[in-house]
Each structure stands twice: as structure tokens, then as C-alpha cells.
Backbone bond lengths (Angstrom), bond angles and torsions (degrees), N, CA, C in turn:
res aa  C-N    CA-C-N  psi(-1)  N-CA   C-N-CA  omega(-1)  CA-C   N-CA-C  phi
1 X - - - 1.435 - - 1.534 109.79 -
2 X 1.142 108.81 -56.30 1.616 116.26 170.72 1.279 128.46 -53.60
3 X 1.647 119.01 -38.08 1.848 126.35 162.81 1.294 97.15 -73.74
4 X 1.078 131.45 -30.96 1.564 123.41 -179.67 1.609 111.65 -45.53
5 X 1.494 81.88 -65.62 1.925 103.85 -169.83 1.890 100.94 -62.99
6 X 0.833 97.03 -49.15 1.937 97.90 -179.30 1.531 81.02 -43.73
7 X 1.516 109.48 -103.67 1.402 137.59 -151.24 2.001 101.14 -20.83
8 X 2.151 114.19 -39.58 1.367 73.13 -177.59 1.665 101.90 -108.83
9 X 1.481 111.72 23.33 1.754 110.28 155.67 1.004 118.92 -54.54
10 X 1.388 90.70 -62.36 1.947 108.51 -164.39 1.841 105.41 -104.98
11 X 1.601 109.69 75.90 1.617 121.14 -169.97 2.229 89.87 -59.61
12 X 1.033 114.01 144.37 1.393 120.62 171.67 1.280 124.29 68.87
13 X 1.339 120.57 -3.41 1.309 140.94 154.12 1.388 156.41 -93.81
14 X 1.795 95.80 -8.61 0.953 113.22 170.73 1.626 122.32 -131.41
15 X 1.170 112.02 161.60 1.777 102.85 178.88 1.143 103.97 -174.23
16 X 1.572 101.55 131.73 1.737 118.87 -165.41 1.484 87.39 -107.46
17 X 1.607 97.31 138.79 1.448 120.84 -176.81 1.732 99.46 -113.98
18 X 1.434 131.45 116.62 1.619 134.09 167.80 1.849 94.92 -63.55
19 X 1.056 96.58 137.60 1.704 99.77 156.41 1.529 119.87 -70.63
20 X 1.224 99.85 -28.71 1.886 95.34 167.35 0.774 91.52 -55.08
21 X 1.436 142.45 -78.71 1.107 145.86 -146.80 1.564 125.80 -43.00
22 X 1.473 85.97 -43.55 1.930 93.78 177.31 1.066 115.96 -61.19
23 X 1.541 120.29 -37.05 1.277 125.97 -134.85 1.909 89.73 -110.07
24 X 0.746 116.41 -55.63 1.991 121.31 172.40 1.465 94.32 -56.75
25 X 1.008 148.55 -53.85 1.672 138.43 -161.19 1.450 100.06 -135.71
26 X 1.430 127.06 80.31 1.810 115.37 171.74 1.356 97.87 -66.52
27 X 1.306 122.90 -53.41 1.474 106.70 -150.22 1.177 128.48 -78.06
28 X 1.569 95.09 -13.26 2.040 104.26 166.72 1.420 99.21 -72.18
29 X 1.507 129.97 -65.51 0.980 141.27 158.09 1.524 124.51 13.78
30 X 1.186 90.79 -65.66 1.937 127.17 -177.28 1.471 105.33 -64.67
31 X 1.874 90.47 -50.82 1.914 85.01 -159.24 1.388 110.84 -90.16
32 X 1.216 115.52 8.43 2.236 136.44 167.45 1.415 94.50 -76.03
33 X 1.671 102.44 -65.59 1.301 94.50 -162.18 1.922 112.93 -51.08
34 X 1.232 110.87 -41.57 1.781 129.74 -157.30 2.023 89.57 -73.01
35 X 1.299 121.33 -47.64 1.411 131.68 170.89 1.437 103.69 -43.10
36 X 1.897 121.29 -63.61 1.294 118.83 -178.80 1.546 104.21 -56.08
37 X 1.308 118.54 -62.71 1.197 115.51 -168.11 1.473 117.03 -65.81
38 X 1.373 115.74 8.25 1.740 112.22 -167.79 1.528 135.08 38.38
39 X 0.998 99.01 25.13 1.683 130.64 155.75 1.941 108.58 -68.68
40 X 1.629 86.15 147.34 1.149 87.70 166.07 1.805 117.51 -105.74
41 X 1.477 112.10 140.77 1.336 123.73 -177.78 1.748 100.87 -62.56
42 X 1.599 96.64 152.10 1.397 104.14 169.91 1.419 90.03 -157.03
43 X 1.722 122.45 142.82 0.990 121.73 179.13 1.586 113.48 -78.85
44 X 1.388 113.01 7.21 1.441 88.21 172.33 1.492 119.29 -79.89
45 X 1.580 107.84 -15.06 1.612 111.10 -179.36 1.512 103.27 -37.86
46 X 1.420 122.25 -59.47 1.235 127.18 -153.66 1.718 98.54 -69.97
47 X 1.250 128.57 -49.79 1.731 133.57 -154.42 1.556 92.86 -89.84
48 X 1.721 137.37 -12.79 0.771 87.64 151.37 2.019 120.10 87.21
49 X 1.339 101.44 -25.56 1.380 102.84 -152.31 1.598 123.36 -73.98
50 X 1.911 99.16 -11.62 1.179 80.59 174.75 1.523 121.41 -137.04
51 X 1.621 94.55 53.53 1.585 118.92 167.57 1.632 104.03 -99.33
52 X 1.594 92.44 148.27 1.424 80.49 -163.08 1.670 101.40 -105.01
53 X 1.105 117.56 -8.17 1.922 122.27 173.84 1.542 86.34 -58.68
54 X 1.769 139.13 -25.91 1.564 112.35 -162.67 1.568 80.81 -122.49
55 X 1.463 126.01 41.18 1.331 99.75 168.35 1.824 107.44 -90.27
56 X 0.890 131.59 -9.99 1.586 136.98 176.28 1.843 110.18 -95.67
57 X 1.318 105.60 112.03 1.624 122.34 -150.93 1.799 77.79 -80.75
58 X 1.641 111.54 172.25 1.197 117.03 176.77 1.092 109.81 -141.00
59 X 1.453 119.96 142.93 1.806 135.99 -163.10 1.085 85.54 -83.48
60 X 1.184 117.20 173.46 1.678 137.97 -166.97 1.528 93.09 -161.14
61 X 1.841 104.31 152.99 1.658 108.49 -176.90 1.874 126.35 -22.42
62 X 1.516 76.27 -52.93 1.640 86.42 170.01 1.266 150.19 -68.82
63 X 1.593 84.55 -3.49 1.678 112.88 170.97 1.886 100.22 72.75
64 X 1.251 113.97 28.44 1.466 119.16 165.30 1.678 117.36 -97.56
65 X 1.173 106.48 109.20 1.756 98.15 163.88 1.374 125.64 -49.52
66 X 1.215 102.28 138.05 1.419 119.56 -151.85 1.970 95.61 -134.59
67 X 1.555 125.66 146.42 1.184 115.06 167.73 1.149 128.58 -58.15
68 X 1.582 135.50 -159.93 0.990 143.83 106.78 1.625 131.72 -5.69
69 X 1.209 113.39 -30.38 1.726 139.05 -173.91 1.311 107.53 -107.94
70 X 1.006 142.13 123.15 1.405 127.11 -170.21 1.915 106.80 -156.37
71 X 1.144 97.35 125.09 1.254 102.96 165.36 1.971 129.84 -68.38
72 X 0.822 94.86 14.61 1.576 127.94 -163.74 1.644 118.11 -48.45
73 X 1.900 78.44 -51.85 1.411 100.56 175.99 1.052 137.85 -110.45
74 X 1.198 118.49 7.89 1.297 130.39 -177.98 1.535 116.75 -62.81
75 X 1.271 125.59 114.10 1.467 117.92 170.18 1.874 91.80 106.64
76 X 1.192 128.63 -1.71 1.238 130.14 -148.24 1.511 85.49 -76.64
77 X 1.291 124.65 -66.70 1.422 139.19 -157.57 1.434 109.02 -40.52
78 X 1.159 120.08 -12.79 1.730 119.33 -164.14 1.623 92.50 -104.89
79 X 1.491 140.77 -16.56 1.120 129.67 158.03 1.720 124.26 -75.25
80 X 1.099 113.87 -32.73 1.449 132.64 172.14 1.606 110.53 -67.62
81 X 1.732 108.96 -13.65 1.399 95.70 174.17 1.355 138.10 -142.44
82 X 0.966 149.35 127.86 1.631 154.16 -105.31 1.442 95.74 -95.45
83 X 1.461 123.82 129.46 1.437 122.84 -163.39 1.359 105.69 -52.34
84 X 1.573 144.18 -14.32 1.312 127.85 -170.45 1.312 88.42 -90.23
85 X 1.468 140.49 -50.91 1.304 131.58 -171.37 1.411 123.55 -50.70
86 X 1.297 118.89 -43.46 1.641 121.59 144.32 1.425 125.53 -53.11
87 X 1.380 135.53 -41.10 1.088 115.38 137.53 1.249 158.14 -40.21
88 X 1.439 95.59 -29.49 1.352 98.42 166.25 1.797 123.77 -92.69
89 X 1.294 112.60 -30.61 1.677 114.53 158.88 1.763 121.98 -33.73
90 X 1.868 89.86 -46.27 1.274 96.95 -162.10 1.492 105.14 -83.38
91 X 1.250 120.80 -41.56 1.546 122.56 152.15 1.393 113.88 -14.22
92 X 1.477 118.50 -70.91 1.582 123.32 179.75 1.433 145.60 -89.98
93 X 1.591 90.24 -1.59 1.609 105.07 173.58 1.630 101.77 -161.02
94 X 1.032 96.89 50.54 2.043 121.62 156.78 1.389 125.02 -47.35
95 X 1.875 74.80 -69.54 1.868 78.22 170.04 1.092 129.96 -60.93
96 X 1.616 117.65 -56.64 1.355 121.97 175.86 1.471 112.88 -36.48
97 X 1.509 109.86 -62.88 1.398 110.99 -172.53 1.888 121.97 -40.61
98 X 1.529 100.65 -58.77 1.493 108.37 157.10 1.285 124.43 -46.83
99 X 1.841 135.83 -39.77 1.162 118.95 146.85 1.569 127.85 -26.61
100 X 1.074 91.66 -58.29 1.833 96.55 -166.70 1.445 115.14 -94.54
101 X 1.348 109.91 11.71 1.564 117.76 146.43 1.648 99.71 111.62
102 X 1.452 124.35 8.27 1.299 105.73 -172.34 1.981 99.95 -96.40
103 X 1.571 90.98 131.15 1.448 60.07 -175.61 1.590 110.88 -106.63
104 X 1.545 130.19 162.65 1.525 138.48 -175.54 1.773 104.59 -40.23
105 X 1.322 86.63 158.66 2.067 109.24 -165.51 1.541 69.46 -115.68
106 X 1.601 100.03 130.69 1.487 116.18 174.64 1.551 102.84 -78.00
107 X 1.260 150.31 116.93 1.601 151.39 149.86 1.141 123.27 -72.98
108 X 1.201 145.03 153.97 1.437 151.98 -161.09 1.479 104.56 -140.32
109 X 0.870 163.85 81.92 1.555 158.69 159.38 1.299 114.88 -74.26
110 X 1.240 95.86 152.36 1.753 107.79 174.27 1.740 105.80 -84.39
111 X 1.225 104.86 167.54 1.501 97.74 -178.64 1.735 116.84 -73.74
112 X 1.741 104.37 -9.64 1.486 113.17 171.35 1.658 119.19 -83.83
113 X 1.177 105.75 -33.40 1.473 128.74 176.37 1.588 99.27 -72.94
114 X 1.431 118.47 -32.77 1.313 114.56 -177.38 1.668 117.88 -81.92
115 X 1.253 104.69 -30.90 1.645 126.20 159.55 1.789 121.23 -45.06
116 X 1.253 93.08 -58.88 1.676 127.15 176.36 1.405 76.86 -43.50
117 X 1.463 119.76 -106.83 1.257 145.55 -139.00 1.818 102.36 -43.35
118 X 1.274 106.06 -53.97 1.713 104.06 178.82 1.451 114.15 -76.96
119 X 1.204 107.76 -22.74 2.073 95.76 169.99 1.407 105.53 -99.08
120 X 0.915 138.10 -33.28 1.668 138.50 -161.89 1.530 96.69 -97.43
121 X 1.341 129.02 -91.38 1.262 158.81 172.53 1.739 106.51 2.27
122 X 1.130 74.08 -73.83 2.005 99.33 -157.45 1.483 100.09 -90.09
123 X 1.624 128.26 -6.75 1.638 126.56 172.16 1.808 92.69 -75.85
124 X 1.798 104.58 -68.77 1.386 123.04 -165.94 1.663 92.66 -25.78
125 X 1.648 99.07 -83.18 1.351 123.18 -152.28 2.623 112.85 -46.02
126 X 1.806 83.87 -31.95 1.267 88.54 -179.60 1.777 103.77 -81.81
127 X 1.254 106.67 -18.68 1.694 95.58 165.82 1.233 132.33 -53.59
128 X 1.795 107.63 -48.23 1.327 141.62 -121.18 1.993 63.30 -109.20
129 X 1.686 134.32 -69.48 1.023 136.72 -169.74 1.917 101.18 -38.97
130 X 1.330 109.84 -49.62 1.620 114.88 -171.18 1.696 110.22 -63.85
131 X 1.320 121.02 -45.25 1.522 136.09 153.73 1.772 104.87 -32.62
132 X 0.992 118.03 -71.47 1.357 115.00 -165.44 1.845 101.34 -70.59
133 X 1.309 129.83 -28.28 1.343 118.89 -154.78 2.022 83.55 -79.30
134 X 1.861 92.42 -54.54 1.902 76.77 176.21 1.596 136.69 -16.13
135 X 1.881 85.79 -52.16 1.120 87.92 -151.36 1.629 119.59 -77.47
136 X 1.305 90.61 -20.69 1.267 102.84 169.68 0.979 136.08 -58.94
137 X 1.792 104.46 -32.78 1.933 118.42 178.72 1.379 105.36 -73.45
138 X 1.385 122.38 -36.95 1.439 135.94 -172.81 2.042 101.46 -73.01
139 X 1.121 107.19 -34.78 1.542 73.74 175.46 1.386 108.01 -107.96
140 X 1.509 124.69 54.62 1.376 99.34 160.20 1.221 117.55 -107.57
């Protein structure tokens, strides 16, 4: 919602990069971003090779080395999180998400689980959302 609103505030100034994106194609990736920015491309952006936080390559399920870039994680977040908590993301940033290509995790609830989620769930979480927006206005 927020790269949205930049990108058509600020036309030529801004540009939202997907992490799929980085991570399936760096070097197109790289050379959009270096084009927007009018930079010139160099393939070391992508390899990376002589930072040393990515000098140790990383196994992947398959026990294949994989870069710095890794498809690894993609999709990860929906195991790490409890079907109401995905429900509720997708509840409030659905659309967006479907904009930018992710598309909705189908959920199934019981009609008690479905109870849960609209009295418990979505009060907590829209509090806990109002807490953070405060807090944010308050410290700038």
C-alpha cells in the first residue's frame, strides 16, 4: 500500500523491487534497478563476491549451494504462521498482496474458529495495529 502510494506520488522516483523478484532473476533485477537509477551495471552487484557477510554459500533442502540470493524463502511466512494470522494479513492487505502477484492461502475454519477469529482475532490484532500507528505518529 505504501510503495504503491510513493511510486504514484513520487512518478520517477520511486521503485518497488518483489523479493521474488530479486532472488529468481538478480541480474535483470539489478540491471532495472541500475537503468532506474542511471547507474551503471556491474556484475559484481549480483555475485556479491567480495562482501564478506555472503562469503559462506548456503545449503538449501536439497543440500545444493545456493548464493547469497536464494529462493529459499519464498512462500516461507505462511508456515511460520497460524492460519488465523494469515487470515488476518490477508483480510487487510488482500488486495495489495494480489496486486503484486501473491496470490491468497485458501483457509477453512470451523464455524468456532470462525467466531474466534472475528471477536478475538481481528479486535486484539486491530488494537495492537492502532498501538503501533500511534506510536509511530508520536515519535516523529
Amino acid at each position: 500500500m505504501l510503495a504503491q502510494k510513493n511510486e504514484r506520488d513520487h512518478p520517477g522516483l520511486y521503485k518497488v523491487i518483489r523479493y521474488e523478484d530479486m532472488v529468481t532473476a538478480p541480474e535483470k533485477t539489478l540491471r532495472d534497478v541500475c537503468e532506474f537509477l542511471e547507474e551503471d551495471f556491474h556484475i559484481e552487484m549480483v555475485l556479491l563476491e567480495n562482501e564478506a557477510r555472503f562469503s559462506n554459500s548456503i545449503t538449501d533442502d536439497d543440500n545444493e549451494m545456493t548464493g547469497p540470493l536464494t529462493t529459499k524463502f519464498i512462500g516461507r511466512f505462511q508456515s511460520g504462521l497460524s492460519a488465523r494470522e494469515v487470515s488476518y494479513i490477508q483480510k487487510y492487505a488482500g488486495k495489495q498482496m494480489t496486486e503484486f502477484g501473491y496470490p491468497p492461502k485458501a483457509i477453512h475454519f470451523s464455524w468456532y474458529e470462525r467466531l474466534r477469529f472475528h471477536i478475538l482475532d481481528e479486535t486484539v490484532n486491530m488494537l495492537y495495529m492502532l498501538g503501533w500507528q500511534i506510536r509511530s505518529t508520536t515519535q516523529n
